[in-house]
KOLMARDO-143352 format. One record per residue (C-alpha): residue in one letter; x, y, z. Coordinates in steps of 0.1 Angstrom, whole numbers, plus 2048, in hexadecimal, padded with zeros to 3 digits. Layout:
N
@type a; c1 X; c2 Y; c3 Z .
...
***
This chain:
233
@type x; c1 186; c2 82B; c3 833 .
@type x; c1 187; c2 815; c3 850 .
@type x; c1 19D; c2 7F2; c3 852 .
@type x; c1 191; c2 7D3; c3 861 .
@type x; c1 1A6; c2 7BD; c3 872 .
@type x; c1 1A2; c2 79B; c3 880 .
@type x; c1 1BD; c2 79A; c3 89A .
@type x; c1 1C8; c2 778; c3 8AE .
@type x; c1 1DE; c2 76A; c3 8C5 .
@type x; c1 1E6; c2 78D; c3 8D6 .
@type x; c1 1FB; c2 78F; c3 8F2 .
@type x; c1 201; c2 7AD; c3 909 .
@type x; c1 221; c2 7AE; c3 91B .
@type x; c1 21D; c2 7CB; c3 93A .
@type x; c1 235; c2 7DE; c3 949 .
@type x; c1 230; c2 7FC; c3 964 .
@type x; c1 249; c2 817; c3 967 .
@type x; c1 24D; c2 838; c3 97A .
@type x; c1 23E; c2 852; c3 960 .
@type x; c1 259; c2 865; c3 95F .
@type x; c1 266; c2 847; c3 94A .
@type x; c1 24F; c2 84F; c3 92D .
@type x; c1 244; c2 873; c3 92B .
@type x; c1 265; c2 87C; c3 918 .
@type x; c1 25A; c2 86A; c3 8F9 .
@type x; c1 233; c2 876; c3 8FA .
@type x; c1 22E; c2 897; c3 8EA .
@type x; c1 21C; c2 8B6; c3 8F3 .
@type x; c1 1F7; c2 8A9; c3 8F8 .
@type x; c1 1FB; c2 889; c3 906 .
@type x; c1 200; c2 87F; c3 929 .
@type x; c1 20A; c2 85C; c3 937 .
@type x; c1 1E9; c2 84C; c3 944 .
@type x; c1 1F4; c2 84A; c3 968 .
@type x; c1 1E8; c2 834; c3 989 .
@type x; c1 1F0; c2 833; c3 9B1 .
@type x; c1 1FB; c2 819; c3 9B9 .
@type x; c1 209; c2 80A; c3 9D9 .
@type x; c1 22B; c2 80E; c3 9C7 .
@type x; c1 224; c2 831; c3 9BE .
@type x; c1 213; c2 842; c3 9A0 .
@type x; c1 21E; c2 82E; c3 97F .
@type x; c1 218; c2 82E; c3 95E .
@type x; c1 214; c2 812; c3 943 .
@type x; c1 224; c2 807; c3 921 .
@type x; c1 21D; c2 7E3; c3 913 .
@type x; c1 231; c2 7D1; c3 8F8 .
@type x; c1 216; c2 7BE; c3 8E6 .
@type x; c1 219; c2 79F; c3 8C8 .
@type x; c1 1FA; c2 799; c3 8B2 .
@type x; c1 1F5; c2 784; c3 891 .
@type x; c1 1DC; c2 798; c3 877 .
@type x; c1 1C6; c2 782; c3 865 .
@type x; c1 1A8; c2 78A; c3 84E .
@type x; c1 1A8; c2 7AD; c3 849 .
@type x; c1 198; c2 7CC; c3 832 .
@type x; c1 1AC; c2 7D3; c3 818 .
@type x; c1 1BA; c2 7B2; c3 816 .
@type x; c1 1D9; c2 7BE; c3 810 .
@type x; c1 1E1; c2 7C1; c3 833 .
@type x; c1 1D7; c2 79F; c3 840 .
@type x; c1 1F1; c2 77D; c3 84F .
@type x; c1 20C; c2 793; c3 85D .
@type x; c1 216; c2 794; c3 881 .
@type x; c1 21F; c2 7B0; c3 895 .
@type x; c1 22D; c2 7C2; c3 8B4 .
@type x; c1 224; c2 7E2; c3 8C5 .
@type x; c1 237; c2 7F7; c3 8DD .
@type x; c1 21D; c2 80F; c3 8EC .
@type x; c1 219; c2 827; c3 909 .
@type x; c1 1F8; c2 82B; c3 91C .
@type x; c1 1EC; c2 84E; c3 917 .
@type x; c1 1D5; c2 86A; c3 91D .
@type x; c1 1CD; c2 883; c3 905 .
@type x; c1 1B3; c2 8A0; c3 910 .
@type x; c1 1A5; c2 886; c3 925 .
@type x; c1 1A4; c2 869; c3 90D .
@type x; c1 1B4; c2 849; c3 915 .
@type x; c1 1C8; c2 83F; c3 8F6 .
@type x; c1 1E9; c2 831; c3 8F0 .
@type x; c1 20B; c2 840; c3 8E1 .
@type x; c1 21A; c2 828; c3 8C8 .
@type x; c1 245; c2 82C; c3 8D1 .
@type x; c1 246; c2 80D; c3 8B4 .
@type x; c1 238; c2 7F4; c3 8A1 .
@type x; c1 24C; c2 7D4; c3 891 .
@type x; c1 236; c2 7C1; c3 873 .
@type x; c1 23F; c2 7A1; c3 862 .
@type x; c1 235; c2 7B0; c3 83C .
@type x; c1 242; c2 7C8; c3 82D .
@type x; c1 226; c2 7CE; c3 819 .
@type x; c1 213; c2 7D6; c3 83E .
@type x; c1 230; c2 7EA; c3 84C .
@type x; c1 22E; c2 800; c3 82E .
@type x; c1 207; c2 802; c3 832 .
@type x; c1 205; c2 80A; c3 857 .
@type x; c1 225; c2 822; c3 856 .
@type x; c1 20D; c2 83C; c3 84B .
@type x; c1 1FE; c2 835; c3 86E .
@type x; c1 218; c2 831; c3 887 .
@type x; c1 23F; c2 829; c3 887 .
@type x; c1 23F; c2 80A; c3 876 .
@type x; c1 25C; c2 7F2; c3 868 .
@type x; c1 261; c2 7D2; c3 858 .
@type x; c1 26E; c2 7B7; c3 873 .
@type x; c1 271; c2 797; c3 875 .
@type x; c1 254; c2 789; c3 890 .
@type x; c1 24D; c2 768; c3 897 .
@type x; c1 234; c2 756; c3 8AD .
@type x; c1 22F; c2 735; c3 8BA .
@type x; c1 210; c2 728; c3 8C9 .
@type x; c1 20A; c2 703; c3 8DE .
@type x; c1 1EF; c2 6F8; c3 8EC .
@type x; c1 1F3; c2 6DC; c3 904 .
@type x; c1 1D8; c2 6D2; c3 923 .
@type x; c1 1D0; c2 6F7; c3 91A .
@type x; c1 1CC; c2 714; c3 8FF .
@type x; c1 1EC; c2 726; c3 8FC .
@type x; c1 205; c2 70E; c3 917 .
@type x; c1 223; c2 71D; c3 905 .
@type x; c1 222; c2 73F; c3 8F0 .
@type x; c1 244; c2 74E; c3 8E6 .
@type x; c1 24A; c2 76B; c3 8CF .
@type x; c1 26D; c2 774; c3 8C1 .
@type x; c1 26F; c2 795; c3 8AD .
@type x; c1 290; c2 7A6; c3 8A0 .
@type x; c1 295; c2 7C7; c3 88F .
@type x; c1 2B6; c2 7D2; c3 883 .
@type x; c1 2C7; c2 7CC; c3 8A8 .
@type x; c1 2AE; c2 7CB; c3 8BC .
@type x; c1 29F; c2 7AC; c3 8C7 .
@type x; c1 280; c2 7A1; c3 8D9 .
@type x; c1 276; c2 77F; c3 8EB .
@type x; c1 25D; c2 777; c3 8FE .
@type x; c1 24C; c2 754; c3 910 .
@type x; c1 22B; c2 754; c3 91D .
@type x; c1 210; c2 739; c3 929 .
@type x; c1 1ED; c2 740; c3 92E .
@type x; c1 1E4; c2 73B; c3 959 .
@type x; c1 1D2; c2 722; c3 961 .
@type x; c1 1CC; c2 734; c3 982 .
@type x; c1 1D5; c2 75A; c3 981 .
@type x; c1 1D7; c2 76B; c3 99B .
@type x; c1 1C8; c2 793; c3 99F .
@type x; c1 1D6; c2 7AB; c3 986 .
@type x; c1 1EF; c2 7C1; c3 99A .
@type x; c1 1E4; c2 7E8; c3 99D .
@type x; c1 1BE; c2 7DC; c3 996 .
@type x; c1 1A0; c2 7DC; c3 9AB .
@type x; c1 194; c2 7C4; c3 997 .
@type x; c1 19C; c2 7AD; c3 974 .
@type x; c1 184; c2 7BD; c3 962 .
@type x; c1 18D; c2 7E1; c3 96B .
@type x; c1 1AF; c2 7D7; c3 962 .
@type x; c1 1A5; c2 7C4; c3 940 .
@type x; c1 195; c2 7E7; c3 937 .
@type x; c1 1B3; c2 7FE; c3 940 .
@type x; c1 1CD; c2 7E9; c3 92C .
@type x; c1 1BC; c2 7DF; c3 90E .
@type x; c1 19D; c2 7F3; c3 907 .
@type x; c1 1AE; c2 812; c3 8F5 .
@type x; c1 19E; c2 81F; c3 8DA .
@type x; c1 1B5; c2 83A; c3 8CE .
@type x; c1 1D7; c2 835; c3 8C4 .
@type x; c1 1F2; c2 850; c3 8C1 .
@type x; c1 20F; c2 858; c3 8AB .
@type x; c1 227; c2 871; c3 89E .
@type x; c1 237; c2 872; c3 87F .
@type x; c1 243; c2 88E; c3 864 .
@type x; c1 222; c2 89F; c3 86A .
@type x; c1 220; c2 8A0; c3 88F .
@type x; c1 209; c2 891; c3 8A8 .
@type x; c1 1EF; c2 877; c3 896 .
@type x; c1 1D3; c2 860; c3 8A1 .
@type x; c1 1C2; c2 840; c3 896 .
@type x; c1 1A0; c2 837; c3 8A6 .
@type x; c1 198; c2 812; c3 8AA .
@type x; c1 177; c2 7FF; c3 8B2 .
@type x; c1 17A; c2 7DB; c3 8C1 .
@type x; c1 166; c2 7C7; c3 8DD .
@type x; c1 16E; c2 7C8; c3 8FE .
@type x; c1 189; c2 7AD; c3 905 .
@type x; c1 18B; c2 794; c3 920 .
@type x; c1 1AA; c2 786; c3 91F .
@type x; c1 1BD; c2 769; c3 928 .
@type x; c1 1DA; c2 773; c3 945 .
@type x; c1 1F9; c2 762; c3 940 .
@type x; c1 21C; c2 75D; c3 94E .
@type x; c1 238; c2 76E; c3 93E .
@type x; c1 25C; c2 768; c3 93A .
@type x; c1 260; c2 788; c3 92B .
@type x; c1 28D; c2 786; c3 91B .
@type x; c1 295; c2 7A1; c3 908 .
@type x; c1 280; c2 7C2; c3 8FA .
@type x; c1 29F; c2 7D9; c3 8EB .
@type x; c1 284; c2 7F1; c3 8E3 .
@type x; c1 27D; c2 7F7; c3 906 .
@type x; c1 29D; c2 7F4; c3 911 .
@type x; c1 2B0; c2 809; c3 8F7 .
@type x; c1 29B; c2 827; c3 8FC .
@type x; c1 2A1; c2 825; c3 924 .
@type x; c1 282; c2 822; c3 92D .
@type x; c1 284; c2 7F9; c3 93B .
@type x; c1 2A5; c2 7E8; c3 948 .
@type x; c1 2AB; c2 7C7; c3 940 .
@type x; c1 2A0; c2 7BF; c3 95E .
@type x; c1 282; c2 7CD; c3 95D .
@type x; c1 279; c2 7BE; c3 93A .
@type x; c1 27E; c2 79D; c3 951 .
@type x; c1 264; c2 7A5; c3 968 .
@type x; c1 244; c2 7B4; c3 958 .
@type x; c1 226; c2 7BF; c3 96D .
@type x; c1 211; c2 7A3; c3 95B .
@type x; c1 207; c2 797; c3 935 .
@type x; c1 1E6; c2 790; c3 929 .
@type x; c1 1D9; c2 778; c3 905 .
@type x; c1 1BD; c2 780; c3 8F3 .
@type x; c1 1B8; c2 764; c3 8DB .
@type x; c1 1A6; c2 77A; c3 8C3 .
@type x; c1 193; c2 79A; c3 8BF .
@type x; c1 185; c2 7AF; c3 89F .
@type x; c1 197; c2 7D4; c3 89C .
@type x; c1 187; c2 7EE; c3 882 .
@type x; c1 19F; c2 806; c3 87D .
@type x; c1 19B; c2 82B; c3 86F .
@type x; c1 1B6; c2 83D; c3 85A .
@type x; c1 1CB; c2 859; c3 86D .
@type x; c1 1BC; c2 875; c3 877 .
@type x; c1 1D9; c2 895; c3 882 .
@type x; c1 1D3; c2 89F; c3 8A3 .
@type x; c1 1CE; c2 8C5; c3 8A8 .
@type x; c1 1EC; c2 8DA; c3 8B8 .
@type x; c1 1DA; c2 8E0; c3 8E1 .
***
């Protein structure tokens, strides 16, 4: 059975790391999806708020959302690794814990518009102790997207994932998505806390501060499989 979801207001928070950052918490089969860059090779995890509106079943639609994922390569296959996801029901956290590590949080968004869509757009989430806050603004005039030839190529590398990754009780799972290609907004970030970052080590607070860039996408149509397990390599 496939899900349908109406997602909106989504905004990706980027951060680039040494890979050696991340490959402790991928398991066997997955790879960080890595890049040379003048800063060396890195890889890429993004911290990403969403509200869900209409969906199929309807059970699982008006919550909103945050993802912790890691960009990934499995056999080949860019995907992404799912470290965590907050959700504002509990009815949806239940639902999509079958999926990936899911857990009821609090989340809230707030969105202004002013001269332009999306002036201010802050996000505070908080689950058990760990908090998250973020302020963004879409940019009027953005410059090029860091580590990118061009916008497009990096449009493609940071949001066009199709397969997302997960372990649980029964080892190494995968969902596989279908949604348009996006062309987002790019934004400024004042990126404060993200405790799940910084509580596993892989960010300093610091480095929450300074992300490598954020993107908004003010809406985009995700159909969603049910989990498939991946097969042992």
């Amino acid at each position: 059975m496939a899900i349908g979801l109406k997602l909106r207001n989504l905004l990706f928070v980027i951060h680039a790391v040494a890979p050696e950052r991340v490959r402790r918490f991928l398991p066997a089969g997955l790879e960080p999806d890595v890049r040379e860059t003048p800063d060396g090779p890195r890889a890429f995890l993004a911290t990403v708020a969403l509200e869900s509106g209409a969906a199929f079943p309807y059970v699982l639609t008006g919550f909103r959302q945050v993802n912790y994922r890691i960009y990934v390569r499995h056999r080949g296959e860019p995907g992404v690794m799912f470290l965590r996801s907050w959700v504002s029901s509990r009815t949806a956290a239940a639902a999509m814990s079958l999926a990936i590590p899911t857990e009821h949080a609090d989340v809230e968004m707030e969105i202004q518009d002013g001269a332009a869509p999306y002036s201010h757009f802050t996000v505070h989430g908080r689950s058990g102790d760990h908090e998250l806050e973020l302020e963004a603004q879409a940019d009027p005039q953005p410059a090029a997207l860091p580590y990118f030839a061009t916008a497009e190529e990096g449009f493609d590398f940071l949001t066009h994932r199709l397969t997302g990754f997960a372990t649980g009780r029964n080892g190494l799972s995968v969902v596989r998505v279908e949604h348009p290609h996006m062309h987002p907004l790019r934004a400024r970030i004042e990126a404060k806390r993200a405790d799940e970052w910084t509580a596993q080590g892989v960010l300093t607070p610091e480095e929450v501060r300074h992300p490598l860039l954020a993107l908004i996408q003010p809406e985009v149509q995700f159909d969603m499989n049910l989990p498939e397990r991946v097969a042992a390599s």
